[in-house]
Z-matrix of the N, CA and C atoms (Angstrom, degrees):
N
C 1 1.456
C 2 1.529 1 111.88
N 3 1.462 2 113.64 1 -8.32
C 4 1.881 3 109.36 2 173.55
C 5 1.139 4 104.37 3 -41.70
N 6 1.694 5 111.85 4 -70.54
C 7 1.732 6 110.31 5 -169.92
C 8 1.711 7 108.60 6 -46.14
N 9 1.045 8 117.17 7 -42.39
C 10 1.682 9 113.17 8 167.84
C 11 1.675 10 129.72 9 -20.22
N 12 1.709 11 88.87 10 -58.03
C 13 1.348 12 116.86 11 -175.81
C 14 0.861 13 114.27 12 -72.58
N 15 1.366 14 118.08 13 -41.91
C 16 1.605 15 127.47 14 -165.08
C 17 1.772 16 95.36 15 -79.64
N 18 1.170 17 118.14 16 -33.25
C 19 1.567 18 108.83 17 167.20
C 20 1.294 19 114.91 18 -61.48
N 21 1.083 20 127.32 19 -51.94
C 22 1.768 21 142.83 20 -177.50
C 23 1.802 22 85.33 21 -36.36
N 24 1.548 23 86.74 22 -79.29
C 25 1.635 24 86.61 23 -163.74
C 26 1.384 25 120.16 24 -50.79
N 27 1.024 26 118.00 25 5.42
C 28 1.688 27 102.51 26 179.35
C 29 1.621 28 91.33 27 -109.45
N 30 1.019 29 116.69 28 -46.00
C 31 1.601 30 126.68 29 -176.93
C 32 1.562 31 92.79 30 -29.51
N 33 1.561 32 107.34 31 -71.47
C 34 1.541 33 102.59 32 -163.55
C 35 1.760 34 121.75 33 -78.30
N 36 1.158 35 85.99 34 -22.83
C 37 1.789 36 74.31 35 164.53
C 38 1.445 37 108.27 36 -78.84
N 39 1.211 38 132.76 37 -16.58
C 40 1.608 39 108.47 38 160.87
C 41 1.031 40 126.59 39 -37.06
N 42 1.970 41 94.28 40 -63.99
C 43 1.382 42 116.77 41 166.38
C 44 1.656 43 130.68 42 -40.72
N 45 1.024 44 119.19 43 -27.01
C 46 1.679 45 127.19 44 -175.99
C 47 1.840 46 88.73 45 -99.24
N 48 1.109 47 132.80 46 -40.47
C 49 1.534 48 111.42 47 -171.90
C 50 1.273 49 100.24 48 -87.74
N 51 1.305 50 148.37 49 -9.35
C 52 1.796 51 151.71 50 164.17
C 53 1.643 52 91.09 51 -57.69
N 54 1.278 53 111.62 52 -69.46
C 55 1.383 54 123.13 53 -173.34
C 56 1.824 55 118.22 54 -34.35
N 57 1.134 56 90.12 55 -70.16
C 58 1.666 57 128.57 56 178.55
C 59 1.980 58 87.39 57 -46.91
N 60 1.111 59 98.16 58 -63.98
C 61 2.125 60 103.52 59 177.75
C 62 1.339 61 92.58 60 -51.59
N 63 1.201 62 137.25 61 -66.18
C 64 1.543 63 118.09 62 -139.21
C 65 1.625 64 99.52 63 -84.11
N 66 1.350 65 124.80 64 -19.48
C 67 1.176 66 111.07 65 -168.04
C 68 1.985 67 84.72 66 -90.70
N 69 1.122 68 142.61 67 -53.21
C 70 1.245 69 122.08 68 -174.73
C 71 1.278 70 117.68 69 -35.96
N 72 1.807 71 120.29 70 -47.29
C 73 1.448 72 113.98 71 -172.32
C 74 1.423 73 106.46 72 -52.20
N 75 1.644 74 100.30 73 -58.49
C 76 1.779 75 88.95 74 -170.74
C 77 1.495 76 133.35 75 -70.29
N 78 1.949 77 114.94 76 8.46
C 79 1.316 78 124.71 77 151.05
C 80 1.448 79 119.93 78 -63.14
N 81 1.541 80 115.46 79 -29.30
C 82 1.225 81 139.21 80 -163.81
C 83 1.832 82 127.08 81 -93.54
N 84 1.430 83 99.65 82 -5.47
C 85 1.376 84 133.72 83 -165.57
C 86 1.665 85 94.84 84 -62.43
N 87 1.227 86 110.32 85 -64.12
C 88 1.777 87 131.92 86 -173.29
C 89 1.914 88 86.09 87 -44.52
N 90 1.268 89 109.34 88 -62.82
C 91 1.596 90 106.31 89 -171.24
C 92 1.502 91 101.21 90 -53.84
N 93 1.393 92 130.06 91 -58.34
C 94 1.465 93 117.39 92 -150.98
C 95 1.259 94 96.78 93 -77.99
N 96 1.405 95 149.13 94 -0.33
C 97 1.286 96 131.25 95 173.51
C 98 1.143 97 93.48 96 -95.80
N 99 1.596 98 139.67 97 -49.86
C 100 1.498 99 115.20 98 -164.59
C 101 1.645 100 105.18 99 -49.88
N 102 1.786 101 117.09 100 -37.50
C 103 1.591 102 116.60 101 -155.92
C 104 1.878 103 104.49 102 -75.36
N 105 1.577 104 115.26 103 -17.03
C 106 1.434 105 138.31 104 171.74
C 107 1.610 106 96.41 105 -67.21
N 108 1.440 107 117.15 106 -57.22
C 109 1.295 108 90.74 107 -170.09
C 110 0.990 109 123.55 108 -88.14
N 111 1.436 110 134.32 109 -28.64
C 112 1.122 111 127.03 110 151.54
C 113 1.979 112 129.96 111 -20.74
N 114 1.149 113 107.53 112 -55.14
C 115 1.295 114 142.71 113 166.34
C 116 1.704 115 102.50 114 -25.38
N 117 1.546 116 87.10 115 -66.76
C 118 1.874 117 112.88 116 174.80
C 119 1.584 118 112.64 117 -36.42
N 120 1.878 119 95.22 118 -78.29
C 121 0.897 120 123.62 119 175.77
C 122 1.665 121 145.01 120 -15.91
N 123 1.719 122 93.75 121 -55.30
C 124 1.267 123 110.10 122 159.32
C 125 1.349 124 114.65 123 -105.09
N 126 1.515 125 120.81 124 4.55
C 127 1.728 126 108.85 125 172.54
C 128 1.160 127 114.74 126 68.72
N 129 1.583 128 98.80 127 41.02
C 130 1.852 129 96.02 128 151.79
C 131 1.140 130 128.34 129 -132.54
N 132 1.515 131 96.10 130 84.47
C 133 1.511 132 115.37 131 176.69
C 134 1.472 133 132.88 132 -40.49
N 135 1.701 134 104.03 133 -43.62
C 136 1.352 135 88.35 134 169.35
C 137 1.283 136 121.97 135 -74.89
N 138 1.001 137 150.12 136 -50.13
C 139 1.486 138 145.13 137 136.98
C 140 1.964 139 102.59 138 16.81
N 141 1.595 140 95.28 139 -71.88
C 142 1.822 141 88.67 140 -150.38
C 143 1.322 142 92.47 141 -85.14
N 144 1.485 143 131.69 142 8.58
C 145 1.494 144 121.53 143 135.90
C 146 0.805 145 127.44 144 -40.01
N 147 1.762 146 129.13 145 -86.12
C 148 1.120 147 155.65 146 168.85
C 149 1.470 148 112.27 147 -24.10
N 150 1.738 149 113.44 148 -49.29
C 151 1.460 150 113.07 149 167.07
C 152 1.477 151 116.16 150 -67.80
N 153 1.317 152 121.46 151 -40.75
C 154 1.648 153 107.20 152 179.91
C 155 1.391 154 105.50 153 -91.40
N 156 1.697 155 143.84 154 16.65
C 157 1.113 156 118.63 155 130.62
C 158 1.693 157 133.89 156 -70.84
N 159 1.382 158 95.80 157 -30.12
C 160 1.766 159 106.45 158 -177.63
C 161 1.665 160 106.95 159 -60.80
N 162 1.148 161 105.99 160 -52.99
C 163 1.580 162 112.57 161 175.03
C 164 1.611 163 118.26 162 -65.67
N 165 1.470 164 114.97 163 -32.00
C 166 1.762 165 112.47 164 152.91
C 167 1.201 166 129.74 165 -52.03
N 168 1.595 167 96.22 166 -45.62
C 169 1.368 168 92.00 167 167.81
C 170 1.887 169 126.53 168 -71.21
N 171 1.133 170 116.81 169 -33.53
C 172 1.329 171 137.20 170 -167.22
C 173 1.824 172 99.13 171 -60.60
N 174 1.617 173 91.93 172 -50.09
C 175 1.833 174 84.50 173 168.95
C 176 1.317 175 145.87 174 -95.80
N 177 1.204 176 101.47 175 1.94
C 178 1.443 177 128.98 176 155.88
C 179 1.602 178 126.00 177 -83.08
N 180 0.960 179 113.86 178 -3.65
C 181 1.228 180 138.08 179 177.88
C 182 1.579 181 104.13 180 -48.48
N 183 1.555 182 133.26 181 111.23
C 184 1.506 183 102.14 182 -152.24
C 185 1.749 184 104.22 183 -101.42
N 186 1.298 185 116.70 184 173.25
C 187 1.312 186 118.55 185 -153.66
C 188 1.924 187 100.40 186 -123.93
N 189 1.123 188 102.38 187 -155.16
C 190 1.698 189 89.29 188 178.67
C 191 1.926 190 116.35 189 -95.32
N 192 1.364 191 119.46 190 142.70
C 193 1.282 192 126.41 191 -142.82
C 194 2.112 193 85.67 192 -84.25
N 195 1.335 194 91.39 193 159.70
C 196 1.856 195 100.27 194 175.65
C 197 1.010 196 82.75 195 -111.43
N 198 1.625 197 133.99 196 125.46
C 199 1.231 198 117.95 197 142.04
C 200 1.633 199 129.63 198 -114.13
N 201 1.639 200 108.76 199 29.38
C 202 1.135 201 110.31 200 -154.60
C 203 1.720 202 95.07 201 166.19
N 204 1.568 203 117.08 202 142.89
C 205 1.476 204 118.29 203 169.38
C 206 1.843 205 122.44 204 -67.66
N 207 1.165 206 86.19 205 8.33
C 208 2.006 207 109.35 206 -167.43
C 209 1.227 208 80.69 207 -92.38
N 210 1.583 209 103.38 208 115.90
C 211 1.768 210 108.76 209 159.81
C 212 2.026 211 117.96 210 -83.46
N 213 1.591 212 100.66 211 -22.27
C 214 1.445 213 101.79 212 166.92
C 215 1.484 214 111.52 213 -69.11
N 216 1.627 215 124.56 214 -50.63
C 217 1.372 216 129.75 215 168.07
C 218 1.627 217 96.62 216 -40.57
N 219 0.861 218 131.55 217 -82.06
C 220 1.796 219 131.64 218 -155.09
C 221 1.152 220 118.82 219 -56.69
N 222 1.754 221 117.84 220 -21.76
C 223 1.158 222 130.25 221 178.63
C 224 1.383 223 106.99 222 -82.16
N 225 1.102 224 128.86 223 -57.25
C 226 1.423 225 134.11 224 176.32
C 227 1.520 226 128.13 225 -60.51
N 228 1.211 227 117.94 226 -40.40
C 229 1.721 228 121.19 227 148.26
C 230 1.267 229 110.74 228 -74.22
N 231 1.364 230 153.46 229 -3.11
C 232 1.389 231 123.43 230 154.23
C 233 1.757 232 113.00 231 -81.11
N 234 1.335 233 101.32 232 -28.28
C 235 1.607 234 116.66 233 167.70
C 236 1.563 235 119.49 234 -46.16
N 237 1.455 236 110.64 235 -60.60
C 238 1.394 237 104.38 236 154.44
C 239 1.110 238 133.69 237 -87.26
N 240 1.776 239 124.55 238 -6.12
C 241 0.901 240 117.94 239 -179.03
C 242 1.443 241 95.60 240 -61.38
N 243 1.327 242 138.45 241 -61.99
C 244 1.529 243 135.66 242 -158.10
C 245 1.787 244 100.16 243 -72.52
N 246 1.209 245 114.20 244 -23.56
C 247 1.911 246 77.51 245 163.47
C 248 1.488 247 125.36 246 -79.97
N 249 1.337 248 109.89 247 -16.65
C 250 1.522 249 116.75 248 165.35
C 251 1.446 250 118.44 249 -61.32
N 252 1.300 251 106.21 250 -29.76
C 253 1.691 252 100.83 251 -176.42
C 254 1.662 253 92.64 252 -92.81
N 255 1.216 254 136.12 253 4.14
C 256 1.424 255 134.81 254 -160.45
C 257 1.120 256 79.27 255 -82.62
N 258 1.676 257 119.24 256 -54.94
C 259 2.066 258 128.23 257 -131.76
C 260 1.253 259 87.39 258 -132.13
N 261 1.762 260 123.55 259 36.00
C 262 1.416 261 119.47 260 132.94
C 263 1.780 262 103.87 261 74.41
N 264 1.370 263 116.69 262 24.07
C 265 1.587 264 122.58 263 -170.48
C 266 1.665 265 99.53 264 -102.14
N 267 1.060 266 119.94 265 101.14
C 268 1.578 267 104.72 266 170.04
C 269 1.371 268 116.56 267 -63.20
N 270 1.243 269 88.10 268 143.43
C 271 2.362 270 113.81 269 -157.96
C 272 2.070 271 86.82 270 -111.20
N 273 1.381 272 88.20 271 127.47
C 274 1.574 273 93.75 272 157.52
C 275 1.514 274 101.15 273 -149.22
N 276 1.556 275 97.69 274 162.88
C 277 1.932 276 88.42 275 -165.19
C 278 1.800 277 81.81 276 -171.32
N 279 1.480 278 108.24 277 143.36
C 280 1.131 279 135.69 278 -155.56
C 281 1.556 280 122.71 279 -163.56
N 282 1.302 281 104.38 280 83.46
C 283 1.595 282 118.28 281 -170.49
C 284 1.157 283 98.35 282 -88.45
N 285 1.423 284 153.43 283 137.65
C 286 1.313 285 157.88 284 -159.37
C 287 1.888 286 101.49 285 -148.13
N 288 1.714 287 126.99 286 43.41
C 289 1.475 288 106.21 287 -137.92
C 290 1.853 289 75.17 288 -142.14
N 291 1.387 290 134.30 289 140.81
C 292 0.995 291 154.61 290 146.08
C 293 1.560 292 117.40 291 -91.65
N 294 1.515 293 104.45 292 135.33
C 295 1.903 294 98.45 293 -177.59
C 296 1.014 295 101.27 294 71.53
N 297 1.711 296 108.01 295 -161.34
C 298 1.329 297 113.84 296 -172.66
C 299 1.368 298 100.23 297 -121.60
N 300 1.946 299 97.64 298 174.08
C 301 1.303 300 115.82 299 -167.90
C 302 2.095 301 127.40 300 -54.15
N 303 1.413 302 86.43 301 -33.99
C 304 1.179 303 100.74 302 -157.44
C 305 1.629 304 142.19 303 57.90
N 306 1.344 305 78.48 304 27.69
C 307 1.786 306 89.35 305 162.60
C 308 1.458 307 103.73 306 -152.34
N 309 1.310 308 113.61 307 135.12
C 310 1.569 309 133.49 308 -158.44
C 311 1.392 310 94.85 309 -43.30
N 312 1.443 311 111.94 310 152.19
C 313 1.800 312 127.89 311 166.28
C 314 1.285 313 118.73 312 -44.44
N 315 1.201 314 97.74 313 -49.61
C 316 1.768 315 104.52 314 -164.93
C 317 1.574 316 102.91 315 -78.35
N 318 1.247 317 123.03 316 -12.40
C 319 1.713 318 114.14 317 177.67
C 320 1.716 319 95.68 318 -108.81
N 321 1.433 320 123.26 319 0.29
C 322 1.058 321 113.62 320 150.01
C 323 1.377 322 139.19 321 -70.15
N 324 1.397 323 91.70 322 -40.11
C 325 1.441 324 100.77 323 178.81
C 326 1.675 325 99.69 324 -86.00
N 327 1.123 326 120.43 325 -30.68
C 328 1.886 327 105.54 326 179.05
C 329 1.390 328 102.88 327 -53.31
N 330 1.423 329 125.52 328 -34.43
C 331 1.594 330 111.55 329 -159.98
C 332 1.899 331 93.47 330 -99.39
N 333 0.829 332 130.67 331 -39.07
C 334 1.926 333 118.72 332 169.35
C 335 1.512 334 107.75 333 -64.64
N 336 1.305 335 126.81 334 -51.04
C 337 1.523 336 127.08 335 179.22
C 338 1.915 337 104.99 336 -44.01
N 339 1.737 338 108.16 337 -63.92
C 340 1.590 339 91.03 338 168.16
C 341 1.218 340 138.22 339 -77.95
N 342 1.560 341 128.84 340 -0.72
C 343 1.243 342 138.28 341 -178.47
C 344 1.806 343 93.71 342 -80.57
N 345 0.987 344 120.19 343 -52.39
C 346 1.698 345 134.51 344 -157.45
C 347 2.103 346 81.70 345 -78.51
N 348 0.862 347 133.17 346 -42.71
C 349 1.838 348 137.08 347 -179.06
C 350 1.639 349 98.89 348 -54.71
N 351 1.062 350 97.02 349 -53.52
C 352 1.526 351 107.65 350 -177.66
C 353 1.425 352 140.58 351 -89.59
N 354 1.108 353 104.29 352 -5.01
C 355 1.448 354 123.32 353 169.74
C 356 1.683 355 107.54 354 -99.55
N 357 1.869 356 118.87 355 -56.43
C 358 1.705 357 109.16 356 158.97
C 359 1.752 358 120.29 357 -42.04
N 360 1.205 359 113.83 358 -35.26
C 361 1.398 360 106.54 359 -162.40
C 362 1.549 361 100.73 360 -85.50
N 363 1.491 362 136.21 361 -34.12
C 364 1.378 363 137.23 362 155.55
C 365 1.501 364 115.20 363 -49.79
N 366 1.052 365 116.72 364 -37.74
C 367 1.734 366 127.12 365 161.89
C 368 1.299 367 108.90 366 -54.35
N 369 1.112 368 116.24 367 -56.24
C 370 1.889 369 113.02 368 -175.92
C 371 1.170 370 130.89 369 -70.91
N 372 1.515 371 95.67 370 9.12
C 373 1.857 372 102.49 371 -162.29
C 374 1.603 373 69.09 372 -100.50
N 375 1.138 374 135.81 373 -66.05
C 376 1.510 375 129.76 374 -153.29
C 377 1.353 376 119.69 375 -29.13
N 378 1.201 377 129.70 376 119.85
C 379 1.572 378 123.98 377 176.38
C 380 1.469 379 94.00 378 -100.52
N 381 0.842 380 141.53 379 -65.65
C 382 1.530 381 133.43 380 -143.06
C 383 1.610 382 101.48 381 -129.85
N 384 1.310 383 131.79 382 120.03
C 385 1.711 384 128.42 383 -177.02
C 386 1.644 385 92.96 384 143.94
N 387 1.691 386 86.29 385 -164.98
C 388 2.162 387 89.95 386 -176.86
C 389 2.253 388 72.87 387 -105.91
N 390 1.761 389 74.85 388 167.98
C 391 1.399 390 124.45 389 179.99
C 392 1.195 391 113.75 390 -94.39
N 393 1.633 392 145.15 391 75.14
C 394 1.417 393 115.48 392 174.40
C 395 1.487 394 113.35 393 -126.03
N 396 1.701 395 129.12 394 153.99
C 397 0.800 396 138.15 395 143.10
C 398 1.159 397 113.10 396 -110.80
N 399 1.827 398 125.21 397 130.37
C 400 1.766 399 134.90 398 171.20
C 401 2.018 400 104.93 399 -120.05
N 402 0.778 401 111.38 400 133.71
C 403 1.378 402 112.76 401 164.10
C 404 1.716 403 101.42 402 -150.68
N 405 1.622 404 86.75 403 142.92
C 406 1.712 405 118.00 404 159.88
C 407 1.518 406 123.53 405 -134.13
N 408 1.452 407 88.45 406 128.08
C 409 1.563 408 99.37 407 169.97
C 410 1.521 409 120.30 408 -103.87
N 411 1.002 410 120.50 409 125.18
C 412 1.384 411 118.49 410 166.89
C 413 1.702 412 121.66 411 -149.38
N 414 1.592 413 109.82 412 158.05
C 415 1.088 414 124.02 413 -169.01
C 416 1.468 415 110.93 414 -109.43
N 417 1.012 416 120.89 415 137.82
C 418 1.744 417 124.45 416 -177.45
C 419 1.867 418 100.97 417 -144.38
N 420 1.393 419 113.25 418 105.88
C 421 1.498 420 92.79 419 -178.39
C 422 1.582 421 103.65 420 87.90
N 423 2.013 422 84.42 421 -145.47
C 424 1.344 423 86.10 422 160.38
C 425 1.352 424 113.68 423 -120.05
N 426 0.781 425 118.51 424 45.00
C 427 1.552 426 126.40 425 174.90
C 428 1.308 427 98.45 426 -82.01
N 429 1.437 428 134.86 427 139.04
C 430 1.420 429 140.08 428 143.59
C 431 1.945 430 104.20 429 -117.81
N 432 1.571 431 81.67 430 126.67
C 433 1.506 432 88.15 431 173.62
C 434 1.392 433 103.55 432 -132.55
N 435 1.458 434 85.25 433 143.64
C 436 1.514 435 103.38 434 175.46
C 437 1.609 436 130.12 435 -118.65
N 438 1.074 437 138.33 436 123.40
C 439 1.799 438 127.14 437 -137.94
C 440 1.547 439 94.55 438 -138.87
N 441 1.457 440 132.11 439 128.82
C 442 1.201 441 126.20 440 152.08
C 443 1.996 442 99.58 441 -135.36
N 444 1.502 443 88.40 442 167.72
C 445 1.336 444 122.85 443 -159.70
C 446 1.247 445 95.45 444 -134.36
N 447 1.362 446 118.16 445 134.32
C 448 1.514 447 124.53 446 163.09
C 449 1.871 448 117.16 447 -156.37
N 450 1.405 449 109.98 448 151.31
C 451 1.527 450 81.73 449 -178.86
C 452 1.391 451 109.85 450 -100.39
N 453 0.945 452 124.45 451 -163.44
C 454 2.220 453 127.77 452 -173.03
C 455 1.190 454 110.18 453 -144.22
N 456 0.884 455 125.16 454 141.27
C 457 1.658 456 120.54 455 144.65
C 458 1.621 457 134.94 456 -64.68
N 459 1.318 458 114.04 457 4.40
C 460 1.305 459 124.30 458 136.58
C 461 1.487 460 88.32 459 123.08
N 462 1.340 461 140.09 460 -18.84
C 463 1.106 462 159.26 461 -152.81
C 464 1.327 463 116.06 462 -86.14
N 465 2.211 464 110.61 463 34.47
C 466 1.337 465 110.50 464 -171.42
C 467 1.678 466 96.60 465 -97.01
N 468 1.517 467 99.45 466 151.32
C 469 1.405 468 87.09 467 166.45
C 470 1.797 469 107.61 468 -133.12
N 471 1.747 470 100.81 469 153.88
C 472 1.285 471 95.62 470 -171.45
C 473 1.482 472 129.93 471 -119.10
N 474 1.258 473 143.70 472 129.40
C 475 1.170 474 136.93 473 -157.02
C 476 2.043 475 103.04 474 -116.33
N 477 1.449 476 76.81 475 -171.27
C 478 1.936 477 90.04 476 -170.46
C 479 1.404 478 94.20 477 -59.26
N 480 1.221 479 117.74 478 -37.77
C 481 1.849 480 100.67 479 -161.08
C 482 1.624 481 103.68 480 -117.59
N 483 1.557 482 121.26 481 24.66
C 484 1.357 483 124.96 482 171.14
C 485 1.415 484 115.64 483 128.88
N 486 1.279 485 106.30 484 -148.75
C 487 1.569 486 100.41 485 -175.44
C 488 1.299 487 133.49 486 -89.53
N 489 1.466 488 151.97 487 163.10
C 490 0.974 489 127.63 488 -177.95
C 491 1.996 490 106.17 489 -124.57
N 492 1.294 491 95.98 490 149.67
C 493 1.752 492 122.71 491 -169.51
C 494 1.889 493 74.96 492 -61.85
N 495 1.828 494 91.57 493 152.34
C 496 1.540 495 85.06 494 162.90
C 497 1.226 496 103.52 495 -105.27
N 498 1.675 497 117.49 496 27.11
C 499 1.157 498 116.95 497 -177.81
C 500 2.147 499 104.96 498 -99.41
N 501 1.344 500 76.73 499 4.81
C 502 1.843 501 88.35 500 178.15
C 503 1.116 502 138.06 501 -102.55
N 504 1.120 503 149.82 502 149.31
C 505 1.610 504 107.47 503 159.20
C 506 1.645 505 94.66 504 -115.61
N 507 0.970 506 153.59 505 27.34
C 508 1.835 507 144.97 506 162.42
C 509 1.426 508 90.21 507 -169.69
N 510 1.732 509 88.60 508 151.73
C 511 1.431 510 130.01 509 147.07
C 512 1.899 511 80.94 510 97.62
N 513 1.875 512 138.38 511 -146.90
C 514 0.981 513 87.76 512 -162.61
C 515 1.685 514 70.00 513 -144.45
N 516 1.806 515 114.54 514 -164.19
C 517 1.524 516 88.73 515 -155.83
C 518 1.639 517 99.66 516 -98.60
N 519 1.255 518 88.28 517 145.00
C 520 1.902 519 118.11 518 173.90
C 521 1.438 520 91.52 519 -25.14
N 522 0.973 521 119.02 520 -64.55
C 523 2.288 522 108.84 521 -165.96
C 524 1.081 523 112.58 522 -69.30
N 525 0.828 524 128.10 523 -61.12
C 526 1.558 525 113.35 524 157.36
C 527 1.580 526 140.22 525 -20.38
N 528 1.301 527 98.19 526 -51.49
C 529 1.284 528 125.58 527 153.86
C 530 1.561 529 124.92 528 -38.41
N 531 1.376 530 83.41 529 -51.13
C 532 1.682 531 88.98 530 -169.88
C 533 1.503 532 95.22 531 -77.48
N 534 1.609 533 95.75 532 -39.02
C 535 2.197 534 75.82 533 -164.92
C 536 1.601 535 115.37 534 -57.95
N 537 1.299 536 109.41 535 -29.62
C 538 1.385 537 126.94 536 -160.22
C 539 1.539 538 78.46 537 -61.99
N 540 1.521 539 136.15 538 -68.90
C 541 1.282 540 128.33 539 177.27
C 542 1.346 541 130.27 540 -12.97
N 543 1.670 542 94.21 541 -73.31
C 544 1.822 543 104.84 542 168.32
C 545 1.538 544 123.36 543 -45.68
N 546 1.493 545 95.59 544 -59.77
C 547 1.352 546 100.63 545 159.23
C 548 1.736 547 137.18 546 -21.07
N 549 1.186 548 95.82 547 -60.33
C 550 1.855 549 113.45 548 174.54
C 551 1.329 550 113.57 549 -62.03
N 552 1.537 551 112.07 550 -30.92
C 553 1.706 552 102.29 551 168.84
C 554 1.108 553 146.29 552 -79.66
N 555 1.653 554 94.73 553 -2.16
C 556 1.469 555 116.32 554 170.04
C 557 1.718 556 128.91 555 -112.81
N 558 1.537 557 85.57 556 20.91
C 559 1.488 558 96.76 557 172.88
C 560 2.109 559 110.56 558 56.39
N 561 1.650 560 84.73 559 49.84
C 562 1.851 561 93.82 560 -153.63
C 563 2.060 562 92.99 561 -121.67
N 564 0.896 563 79.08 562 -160.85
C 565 2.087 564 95.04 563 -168.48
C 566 0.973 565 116.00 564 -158.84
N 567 1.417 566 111.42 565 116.28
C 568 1.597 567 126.74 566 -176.80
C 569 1.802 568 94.66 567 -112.77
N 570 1.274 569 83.85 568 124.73
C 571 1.500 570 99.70 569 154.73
C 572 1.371 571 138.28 570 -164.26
N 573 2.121 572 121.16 571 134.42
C 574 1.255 573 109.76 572 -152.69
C 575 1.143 574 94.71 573 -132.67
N 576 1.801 575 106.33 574 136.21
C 577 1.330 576 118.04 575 -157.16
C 578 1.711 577 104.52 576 -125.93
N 579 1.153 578 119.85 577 138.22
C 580 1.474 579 136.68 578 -166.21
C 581 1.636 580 99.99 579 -106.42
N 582 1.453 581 113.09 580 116.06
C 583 1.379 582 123.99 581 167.00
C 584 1.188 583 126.91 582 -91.72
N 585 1.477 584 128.67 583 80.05
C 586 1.361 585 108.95 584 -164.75
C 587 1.124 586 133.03 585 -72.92
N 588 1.245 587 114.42 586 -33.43
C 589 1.558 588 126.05 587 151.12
C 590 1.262 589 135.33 588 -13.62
N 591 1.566 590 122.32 589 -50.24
C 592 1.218 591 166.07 590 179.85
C 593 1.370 592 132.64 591 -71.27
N 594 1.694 593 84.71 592 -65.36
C 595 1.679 594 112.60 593 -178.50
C 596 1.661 595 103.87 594 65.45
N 597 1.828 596 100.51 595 56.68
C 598 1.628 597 104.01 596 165.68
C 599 1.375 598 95.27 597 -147.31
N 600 1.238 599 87.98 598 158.31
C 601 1.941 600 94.50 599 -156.85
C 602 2.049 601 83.79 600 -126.04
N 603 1.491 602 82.74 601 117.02
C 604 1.675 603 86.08 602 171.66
C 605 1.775 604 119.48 603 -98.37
N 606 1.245 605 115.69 604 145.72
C 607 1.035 606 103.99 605 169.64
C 608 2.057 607 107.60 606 -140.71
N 609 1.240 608 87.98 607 153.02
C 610 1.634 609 96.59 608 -163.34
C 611 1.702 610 139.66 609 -132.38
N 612 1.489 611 107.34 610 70.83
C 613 1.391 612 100.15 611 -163.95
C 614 2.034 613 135.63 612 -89.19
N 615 0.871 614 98.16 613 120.76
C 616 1.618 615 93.62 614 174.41
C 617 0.754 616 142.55 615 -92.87
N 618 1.228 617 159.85 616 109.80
C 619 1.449 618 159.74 617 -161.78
C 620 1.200 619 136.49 618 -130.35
N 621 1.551 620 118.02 619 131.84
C 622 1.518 621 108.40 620 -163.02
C 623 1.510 622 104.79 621 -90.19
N 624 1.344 623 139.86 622 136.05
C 625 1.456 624 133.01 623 -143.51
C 626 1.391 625 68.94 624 -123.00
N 627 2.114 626 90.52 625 143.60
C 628 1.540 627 112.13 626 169.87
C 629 1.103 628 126.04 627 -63.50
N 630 1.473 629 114.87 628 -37.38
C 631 1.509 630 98.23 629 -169.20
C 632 1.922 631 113.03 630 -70.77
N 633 1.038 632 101.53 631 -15.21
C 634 1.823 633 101.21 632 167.44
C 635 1.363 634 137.62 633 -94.68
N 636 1.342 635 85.18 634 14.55
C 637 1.845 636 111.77 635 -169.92
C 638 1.498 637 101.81 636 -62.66
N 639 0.912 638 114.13 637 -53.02
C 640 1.518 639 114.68 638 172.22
C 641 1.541 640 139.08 639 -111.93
N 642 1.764 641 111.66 640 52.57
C 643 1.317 642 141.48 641 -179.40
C 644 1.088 643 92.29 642 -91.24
């Protein structure tokens, strides 16, 4: 769980220096209108262009994404979200989930931590094509499902009991593994499906969440 933490902590100091930014600008407000009117004043527009683009940009400047009341969820897609935008992979992500998950954090994050491992590292093999990672989570009931999309360079290979890491050469890969684990304790279904057509490798988890176990 270090790497966990070590995400947390960067997550929220984003969060505290976004904060820390937005409340300076609007200490700073009194200044940018006197330097606006001035600007006016003597009619130099291009100038108070140049200044109210720098400062558009300065507050738009974007900060870390909410996509969900799950602080492990938000932590972990902004985590990869920014190596995806590092290595040029377009990131889409779509939490559709009210309340909470109902299945503990830490087997939350085991099954997004290796889905998100394994979907960047199929991304990085790509030399030449588009880049994508898409995932949706959503809850219906008690169903929790969890859905990602990624594309490949075609270079999956498949064995008796599933797919294999190309970080392997036998038996099949460890994350997978594990989710399939988590998976089994919730009386849930993992399954990952290879498009060849396509060259997107789906993967798909469901889970029956505790707290509705017995509705």
């Amino acid at each position: 769980m270090d790497k966990l933490a070590q995400m947390q902590q960067s997550y929220y100091r984003v969060l505290e220096e976004k904060a820390k930014g937005v409340e300076a600008t609007r200490h700073d407000l009194r200044h940018h209108y006197l330097i606006i009117g001035r600007f006016i004043k003597d009619r130099q527009y291009a100038e108070l262009e140049a200044y109210l683009a720098e400062s558009i940009a300065a507050i738009e400047e974007p900060g870390p994404e909410i996509y969900c009341a799950n602080n492990i969820v938000n932590v972990l897609a902004n985590h990869y979200g920014r190596i995806a935008e590092q290595n040029r992979i377009h990131f889409e992500m779509r939490c559709d989930l009210e309340g909470e998950f109902g299945i503990p954090d830490v087997e939350i994050c085991g099954i997004l931590s290796n889905l998100f491992e394994n979907a960047v590292e199929a991304c990085l093999r790509i030399e030449t094509g588009q880049r994508f990672i898409r995932v949706a989570i959503t809850k219906v009931g008690s169903l929790l499902t969890i859905r990602f999309w990624n594309s490949s360079d075609g270079q999956v290979r498949k064995t008796e009991n599933g797919f294999l890491s190309s970080k392997r050469t036998s038996g099949s890969g460890y994350g997978l593994e594990s989710v399939r684990a988590i998976v089994g304790k919730h009386n849930g279904e993992a399954r990952f499906l290879w498009n060849e057509a396509d060259r997107v490798f789906d993967s798909v988890v469901i889970l029956v969440a505790k707290n509705t176990l017995h509705m």
